[in-house]
C-alpha positions in Angstrom: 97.3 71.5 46.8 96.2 70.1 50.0 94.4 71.5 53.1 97.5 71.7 54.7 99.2 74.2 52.4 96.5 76.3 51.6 96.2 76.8 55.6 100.1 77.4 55.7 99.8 79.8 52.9 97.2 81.5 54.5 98.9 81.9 57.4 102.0 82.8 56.2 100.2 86.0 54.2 98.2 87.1 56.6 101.9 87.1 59.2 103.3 89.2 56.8 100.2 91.6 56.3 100.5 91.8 60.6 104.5 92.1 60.2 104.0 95.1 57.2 101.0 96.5 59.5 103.2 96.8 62.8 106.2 98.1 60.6 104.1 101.2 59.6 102.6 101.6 63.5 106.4 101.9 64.9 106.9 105.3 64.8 105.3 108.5 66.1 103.3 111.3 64.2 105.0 114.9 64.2 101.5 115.8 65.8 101.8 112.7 68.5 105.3 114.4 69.6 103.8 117.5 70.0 101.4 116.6 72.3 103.9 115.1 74.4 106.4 118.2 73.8 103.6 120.5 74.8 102.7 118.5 78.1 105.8 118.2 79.6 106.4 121.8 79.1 103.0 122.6 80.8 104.4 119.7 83.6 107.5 122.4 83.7 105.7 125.3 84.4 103.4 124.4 86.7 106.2 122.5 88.9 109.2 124.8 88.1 108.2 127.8 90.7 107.3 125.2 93.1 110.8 123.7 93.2 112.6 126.8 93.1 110.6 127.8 96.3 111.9 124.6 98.1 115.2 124.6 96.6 115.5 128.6 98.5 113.6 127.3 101.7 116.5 124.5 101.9 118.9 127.0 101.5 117.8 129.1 104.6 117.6 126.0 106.4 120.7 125.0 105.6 122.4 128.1 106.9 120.0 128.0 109.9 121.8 124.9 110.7 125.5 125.9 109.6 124.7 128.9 112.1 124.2 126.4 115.1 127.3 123.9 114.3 129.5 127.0 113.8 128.1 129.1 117.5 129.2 125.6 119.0 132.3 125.4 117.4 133.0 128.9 118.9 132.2 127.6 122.4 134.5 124.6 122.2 137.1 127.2 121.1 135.9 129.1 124.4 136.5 125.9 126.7 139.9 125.5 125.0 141.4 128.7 125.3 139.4 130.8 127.8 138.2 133.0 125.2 136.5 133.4 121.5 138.8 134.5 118.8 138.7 138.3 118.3 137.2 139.5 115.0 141.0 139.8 113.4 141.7 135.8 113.4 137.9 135.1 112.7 136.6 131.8 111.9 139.3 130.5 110.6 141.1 130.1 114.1 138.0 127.5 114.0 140.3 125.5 111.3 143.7 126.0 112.2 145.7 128.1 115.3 145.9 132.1 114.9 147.2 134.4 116.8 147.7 133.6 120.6 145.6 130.1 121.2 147.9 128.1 123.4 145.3 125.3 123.9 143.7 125.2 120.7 142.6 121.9 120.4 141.0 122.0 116.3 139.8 121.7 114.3 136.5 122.9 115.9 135.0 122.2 112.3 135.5 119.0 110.2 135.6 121.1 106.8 136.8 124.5 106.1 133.8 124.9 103.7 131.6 124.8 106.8 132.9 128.4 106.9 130.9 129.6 104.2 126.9 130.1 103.7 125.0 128.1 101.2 125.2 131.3 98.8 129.3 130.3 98.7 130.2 133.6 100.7 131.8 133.6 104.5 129.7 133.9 107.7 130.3 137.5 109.5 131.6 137.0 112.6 131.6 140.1 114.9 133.3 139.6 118.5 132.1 141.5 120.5 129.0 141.3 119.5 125.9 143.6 119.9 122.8 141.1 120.5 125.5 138.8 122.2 129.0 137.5 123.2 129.3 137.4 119.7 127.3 138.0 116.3 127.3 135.3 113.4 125.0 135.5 110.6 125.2 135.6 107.1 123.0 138.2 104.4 120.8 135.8 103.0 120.7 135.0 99.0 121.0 138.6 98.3 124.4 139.2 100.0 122.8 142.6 101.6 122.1 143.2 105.4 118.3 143.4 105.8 115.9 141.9 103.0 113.1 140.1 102.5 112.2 136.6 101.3 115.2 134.7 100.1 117.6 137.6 101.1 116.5 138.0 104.2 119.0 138.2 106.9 120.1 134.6 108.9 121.2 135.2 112.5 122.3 133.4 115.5 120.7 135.6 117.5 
């Protein structure tokens, strides 16, 4: 045997001690994946109240802004037809003509689902209104008048 093949054979049993080595190493421990199970659901906790409390702010917001593209429709409707649609036909005269609009000139709104609050329930629309020429709010996440928090009331007034 030469110098050569002992070195080859050498080298060829210590590949296959590093192939058998890595082969046992590929997996993980049933401890390892606790670990990991038990800090992500620590991540979870910590972060999940966080983004709940955004996820509501966004929601108010969003209706804040619903509120304001909605009172503008209403005005458009206003310039049209010389006056705001009584509290029979609504907001949907905001989508389609009701009742006596010769002018209308709609869709004052580009979707009908405009028409609804980020909760998935209609605007109230009052005309007249009491704090103004007309009243448009919705309850809030709780669906109630009044509240606190999430279900606080959100008003274009």
């Amino acid at each position: 045997m030469t110098a050569m093949e002992s070195r080859e054979r050498m080298m060829r049993a210590s590949t296959s001690a590093t192939e058998r080595s890595l082969a046992a190493d590929a997996g993980l421990t049933l401890v390892e994946m606790l670990v990991v199970l038990s800090i992500l659901a620590l991540v979870a906790a910590i972060s999940g109240p966080q983004v709940m409390r955004y996820l509501g702010k966004a929601k108010f917001e969003a209706a804040a802004v619903q509120l304001g593209q909605i009172s503008s429709a209403l005005d458009l409707y206003y310039i049209d037809n010389g006056r705001y649609p009584v509290e029979a036909e609504g907001l949907a005269a905001l989508m389609q003509p009701i009742g006596s609009a010769p002018r209308w000139n709609g869709p004052y709104l580009k979707k009908a689902q405009g028409l609804l609050d980020p909760w998935g329930r209609p605007y109230v629309y009052r005309f007249p209104g009491k704090h103004g020429l007309f009243d448009l709010y919705s309850p809030g996440a709780d669906g109630n008048p009044g509240g606190v928090g999430d279900g606080r009331d959100i008003s274009s007034w």
